[in-house]
C-alpha positions as a printed NumPy array, in Angstrom:
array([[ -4.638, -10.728, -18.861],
       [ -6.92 , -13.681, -18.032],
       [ -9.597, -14.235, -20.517],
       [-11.791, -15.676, -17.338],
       [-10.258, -14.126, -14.394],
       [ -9.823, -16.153, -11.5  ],
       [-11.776, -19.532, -11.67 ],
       [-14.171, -19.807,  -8.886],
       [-12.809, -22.83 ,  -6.802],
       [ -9.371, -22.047,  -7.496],
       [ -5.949, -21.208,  -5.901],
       [ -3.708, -18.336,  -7.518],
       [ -0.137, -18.213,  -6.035],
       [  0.985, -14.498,  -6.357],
       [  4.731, -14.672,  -5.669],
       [  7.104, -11.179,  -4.897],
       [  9.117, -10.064,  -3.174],
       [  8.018,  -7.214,  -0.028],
       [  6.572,  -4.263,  -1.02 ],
       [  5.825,  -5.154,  -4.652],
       [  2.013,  -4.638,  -4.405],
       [  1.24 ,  -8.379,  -3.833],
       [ -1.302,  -6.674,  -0.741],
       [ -2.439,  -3.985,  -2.953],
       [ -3.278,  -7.092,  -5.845],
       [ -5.268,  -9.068,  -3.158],
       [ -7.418,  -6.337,  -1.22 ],
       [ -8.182,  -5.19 ,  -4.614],
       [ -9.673,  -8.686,  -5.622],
       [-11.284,  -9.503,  -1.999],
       [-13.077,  -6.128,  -2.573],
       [-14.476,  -6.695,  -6.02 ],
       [-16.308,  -9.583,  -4.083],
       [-18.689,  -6.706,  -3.624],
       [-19.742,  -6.432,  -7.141],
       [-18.802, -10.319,  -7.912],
       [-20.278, -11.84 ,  -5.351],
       [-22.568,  -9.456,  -3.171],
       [-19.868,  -9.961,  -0.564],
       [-16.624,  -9.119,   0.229],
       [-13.78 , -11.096,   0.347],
       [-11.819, -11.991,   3.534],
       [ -8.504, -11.381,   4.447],
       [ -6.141, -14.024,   6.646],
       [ -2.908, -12.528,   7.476],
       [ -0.123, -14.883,   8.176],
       [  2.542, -12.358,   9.647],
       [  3.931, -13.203,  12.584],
       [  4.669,  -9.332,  13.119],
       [  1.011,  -8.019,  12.874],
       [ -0.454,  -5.596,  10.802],
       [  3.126,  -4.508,   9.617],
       [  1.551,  -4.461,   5.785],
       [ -1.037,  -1.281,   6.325],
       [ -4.282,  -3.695,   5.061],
       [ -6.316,  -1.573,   7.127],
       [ -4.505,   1.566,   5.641],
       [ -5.1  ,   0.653,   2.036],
       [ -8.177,  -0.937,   2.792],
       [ -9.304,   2.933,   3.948],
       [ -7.756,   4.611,   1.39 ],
       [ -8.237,   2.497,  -2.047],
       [-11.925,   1.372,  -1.011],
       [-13.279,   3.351,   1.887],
       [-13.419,  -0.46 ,   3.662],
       [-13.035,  -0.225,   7.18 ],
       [-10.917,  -3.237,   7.633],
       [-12.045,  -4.4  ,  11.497],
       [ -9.993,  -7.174,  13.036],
       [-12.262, -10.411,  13.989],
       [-12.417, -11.201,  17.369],
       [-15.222, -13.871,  17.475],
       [-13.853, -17.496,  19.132],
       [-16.359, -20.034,  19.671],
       [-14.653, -23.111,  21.665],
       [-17.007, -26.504,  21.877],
       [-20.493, -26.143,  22.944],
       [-20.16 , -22.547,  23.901],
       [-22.738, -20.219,  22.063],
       [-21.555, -20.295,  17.995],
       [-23.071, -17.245,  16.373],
       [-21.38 , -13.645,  15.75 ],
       [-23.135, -10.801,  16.408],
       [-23.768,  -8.1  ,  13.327],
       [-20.467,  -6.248,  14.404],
       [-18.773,  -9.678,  13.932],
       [-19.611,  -9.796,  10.842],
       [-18.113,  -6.253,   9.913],
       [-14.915,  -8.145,  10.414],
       [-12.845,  -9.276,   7.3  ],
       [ -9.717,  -9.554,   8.909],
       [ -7.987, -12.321,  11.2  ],
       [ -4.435, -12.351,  12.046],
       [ -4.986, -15.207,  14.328],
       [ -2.401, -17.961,  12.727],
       [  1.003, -15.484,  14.104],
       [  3.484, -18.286,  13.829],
       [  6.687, -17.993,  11.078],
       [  9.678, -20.115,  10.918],
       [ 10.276, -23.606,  10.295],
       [  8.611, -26.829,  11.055],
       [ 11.093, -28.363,  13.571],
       [ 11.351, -25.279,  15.486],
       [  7.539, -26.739,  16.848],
       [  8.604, -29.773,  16.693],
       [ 10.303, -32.18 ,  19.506],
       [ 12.002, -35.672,  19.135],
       [ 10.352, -38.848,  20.081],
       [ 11.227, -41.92 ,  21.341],
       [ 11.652, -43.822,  18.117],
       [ 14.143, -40.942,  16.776],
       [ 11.412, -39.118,  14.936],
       [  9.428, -36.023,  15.591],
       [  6.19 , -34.631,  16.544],
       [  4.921, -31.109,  17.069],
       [  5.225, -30.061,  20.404],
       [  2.054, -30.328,  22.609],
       [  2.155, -26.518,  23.93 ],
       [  1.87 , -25.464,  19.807],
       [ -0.669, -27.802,  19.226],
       [ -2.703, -26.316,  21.596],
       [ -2.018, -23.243,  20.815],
       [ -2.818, -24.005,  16.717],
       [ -6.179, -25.65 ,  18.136],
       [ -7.416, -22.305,  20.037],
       [ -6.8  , -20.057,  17.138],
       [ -8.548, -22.633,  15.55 ],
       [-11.453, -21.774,  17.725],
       [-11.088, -18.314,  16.079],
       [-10.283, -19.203,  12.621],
       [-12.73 , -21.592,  11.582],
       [-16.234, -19.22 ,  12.549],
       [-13.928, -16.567,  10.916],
       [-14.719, -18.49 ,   7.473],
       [-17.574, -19.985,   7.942],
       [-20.143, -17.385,   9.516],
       [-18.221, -15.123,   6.295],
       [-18.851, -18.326,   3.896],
       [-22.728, -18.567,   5.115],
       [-23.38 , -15.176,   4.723],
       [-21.938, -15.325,   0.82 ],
       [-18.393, -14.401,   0.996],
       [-16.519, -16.371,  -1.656],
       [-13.317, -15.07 ,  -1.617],
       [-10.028, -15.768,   0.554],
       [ -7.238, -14.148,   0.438],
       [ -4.052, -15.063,   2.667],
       [ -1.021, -12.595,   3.189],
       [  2.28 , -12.844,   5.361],
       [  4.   , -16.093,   4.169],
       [  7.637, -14.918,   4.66 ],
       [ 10.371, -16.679,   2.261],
       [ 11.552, -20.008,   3.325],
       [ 14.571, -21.891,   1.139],
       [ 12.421, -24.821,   1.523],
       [  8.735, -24.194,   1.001],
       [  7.973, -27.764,   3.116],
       [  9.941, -26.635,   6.153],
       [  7.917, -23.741,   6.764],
       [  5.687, -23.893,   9.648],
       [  3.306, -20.935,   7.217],
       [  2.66 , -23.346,   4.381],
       [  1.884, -25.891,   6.951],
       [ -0.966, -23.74 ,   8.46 ],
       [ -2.409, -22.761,   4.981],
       [ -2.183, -26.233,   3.463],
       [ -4.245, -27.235,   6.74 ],
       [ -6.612, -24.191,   6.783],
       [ -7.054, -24.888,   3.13 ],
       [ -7.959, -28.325,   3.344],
       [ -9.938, -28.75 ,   6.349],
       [-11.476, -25.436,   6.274],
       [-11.895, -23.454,   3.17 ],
       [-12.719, -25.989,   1.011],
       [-14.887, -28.21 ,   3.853],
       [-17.876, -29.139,   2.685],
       [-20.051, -26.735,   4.818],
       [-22.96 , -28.637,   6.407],
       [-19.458, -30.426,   7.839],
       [-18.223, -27.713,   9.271],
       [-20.792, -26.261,  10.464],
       [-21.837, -29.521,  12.406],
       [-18.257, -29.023,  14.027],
       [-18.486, -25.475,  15.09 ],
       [-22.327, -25.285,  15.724],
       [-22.64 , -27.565,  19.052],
       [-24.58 , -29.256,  20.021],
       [-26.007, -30.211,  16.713],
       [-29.288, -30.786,  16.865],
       [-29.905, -27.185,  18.459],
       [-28.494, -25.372,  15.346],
       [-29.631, -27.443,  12.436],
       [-31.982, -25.134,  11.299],
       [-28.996, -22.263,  11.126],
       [-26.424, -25.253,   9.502],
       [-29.322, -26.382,   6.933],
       [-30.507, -22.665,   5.353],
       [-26.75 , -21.676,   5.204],
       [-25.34 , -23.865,   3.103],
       [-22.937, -22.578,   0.678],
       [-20.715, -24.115,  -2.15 ],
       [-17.603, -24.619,  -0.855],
       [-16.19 , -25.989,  -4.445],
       [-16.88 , -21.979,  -5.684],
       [-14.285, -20.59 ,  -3.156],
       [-11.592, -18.864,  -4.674],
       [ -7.817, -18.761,  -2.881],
       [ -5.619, -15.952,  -3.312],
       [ -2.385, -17.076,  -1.639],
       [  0.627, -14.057,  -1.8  ],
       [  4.039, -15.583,  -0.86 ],
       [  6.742, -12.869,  -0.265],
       [ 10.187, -14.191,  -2.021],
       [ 13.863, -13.537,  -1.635],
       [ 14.061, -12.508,  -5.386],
       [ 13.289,  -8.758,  -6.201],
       [ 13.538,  -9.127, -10.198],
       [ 10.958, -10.788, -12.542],
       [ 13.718, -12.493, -14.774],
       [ 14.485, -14.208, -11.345],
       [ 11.145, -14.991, -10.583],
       [ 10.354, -16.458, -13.639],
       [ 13.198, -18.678, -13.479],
       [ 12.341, -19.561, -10.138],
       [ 12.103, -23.343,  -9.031],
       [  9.341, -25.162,  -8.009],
       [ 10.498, -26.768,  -4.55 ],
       [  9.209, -29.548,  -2.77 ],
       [  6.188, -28.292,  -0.67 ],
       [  5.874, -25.816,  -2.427],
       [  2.174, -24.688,  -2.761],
       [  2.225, -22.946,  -6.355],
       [  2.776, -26.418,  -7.945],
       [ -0.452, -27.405,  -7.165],
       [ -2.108, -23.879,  -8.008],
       [ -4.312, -23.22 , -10.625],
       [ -2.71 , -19.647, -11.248],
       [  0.815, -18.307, -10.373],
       [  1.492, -14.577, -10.884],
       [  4.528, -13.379, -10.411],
       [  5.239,  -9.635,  -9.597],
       [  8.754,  -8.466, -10.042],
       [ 11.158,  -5.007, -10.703],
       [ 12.961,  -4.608, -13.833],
       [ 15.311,  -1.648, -14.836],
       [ 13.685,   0.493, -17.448],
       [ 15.681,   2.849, -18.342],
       [ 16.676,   5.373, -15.758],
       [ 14.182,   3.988, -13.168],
       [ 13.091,   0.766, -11.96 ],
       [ 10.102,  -0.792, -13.478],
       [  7.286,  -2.585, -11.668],
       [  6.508,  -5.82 , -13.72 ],
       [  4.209,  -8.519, -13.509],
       [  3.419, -11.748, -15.331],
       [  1.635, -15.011, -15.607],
       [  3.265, -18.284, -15.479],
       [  0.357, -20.862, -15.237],
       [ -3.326, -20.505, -15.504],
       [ -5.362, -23.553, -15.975],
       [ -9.278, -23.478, -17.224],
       [ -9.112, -20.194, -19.819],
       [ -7.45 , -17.752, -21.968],
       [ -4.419, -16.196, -20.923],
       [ -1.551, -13.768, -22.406],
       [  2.174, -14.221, -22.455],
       [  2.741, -10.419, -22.204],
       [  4.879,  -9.186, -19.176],
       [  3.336,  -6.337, -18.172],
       [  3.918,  -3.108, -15.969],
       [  1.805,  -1.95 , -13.613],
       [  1.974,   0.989, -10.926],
       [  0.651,   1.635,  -7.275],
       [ -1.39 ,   4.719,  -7.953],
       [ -4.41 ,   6.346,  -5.701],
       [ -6.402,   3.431,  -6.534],
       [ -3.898,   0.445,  -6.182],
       [ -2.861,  -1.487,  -8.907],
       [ -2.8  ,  -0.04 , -12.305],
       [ -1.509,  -2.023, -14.9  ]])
């Protein structure tokens, strides 16, 4: 369906609503970072429930990937580097919070607001978890992200999820990495060597973002809006991943709407969730 496939550097918005396959589509893709990229992708899970979407189920069962949680935190100037085991670990569902914005938020003085201290520090010691989480990953050739568990929101800006991602994305995923590795390996000048030979390119990470919507059908979908805040308007790729009646069953459908940078087709297409995931 993509002449190119995913653009390296990119972020595809996969919208649909729960239990689609938008989990199946991205632990397919961070595991084809295996034959892509001599690494495997990673896997940030937004849910606010836990592992309520099976990734380490699938992850057994489509690709014989033993899906380990990380655990790894490394606050300032404590000792920065994971051990092998940490580095088994593709998964993190550190960043638990859903809802909206002003539900972290308190009113100030001048009739404004500001996120509530107690979240903030909270935010800043998952943080601690987080960034090595993508890093150590990014040094040792992972070039692949894919994020899971943004829950619908009316308005895409209110949501505390987008929030996280749109800061995660920014200041962490697409840092440049002799940066951030000068902010997580402290002090500095006693891990240079380690920040110097693992430089990556963080311009060649790809973003797979899967946003779980209200609408069920792809004719919805594809009329869908593009709200304020809302992430897909500044995506390379959206993919959308609907149901349609076909006949006496109901169809599983999926289709582009944008792709910058290559070739793409117009088809809508159906796909299935067989014994080895997706199957178009």
């Amino acid at each position: 369906m993509l002449g190119g496939g995913l653009l390296p550097g990119t972020l595809t918005v996969v919208y649909g609503a729960t239990g689609i396959g938008k989990t199946h589509l991205g632990l397919t893709f961070a595991n084809h970072g295996v034959t892509a990229d001599d690494a495997r992708g990673v896997v940030l899970d937004m849910n606010g429930r836990g592992d309520s979407q099976q990734h380490d189920e699938y992850a057994a069962r489509l690709f014989a990937w033993d899906l380990k949680p990380w655990a790894h935190t490394v606050t300032p100037m404590s000792h920065p580097y994971p051990s092998e085991t940490d580095m088994q670990a593709f998964y993190s569902n550190a960043l638990r919070w859903v809802g909206r914005v002003r539900d972290f938020q308190v009113p100030t003085s001048d009739g404004g607001f500001e996120f509530d201290w107690n979240w903030k520090a909270s935010y800043n010691r998952a943080l601690y978890t987080v960034r090595p989480y993508l890093y150590f990953h990014f040094a040792a050739g992972t070039r692949r992200v894919v994020v899971d568990g943004v829950e619908p929101m009316d308005a895409p800006a209110d949501s505390i999820q987008f929030h996280m991602f749109n800061d995660v994305y920014h200041t962490i995923i697409h840092r440049d990495a002799e940066t951030l590795g000068m902010e997580i390996c402290l002090p500095v000048w006693r891990h240079r060597a380690f920040i110097d030979s693992h430089r990556y390119d963080h311009t060649a990470i790809t973003t797979v973002l899967l946003v779980t919507t209200e609408e069920t059908r792809l004719e919805d979908l594809l009329a869908r809006k593009v709200a304020t805040g809302d992430i897909g308007a500044t995506a390379n790729t959206i993919v959308v991943m609907g149901s349609e009646r076909a006949g006496h069953r109901v169809a599983r459908m999926l289709s582009l709407v944008k792709h910058r940078g290559s070739a793409m087709t117009d088809e809508i297409v159906e796909f299935r969730i067989g014994a080895k995931g997706i199957e178009l």
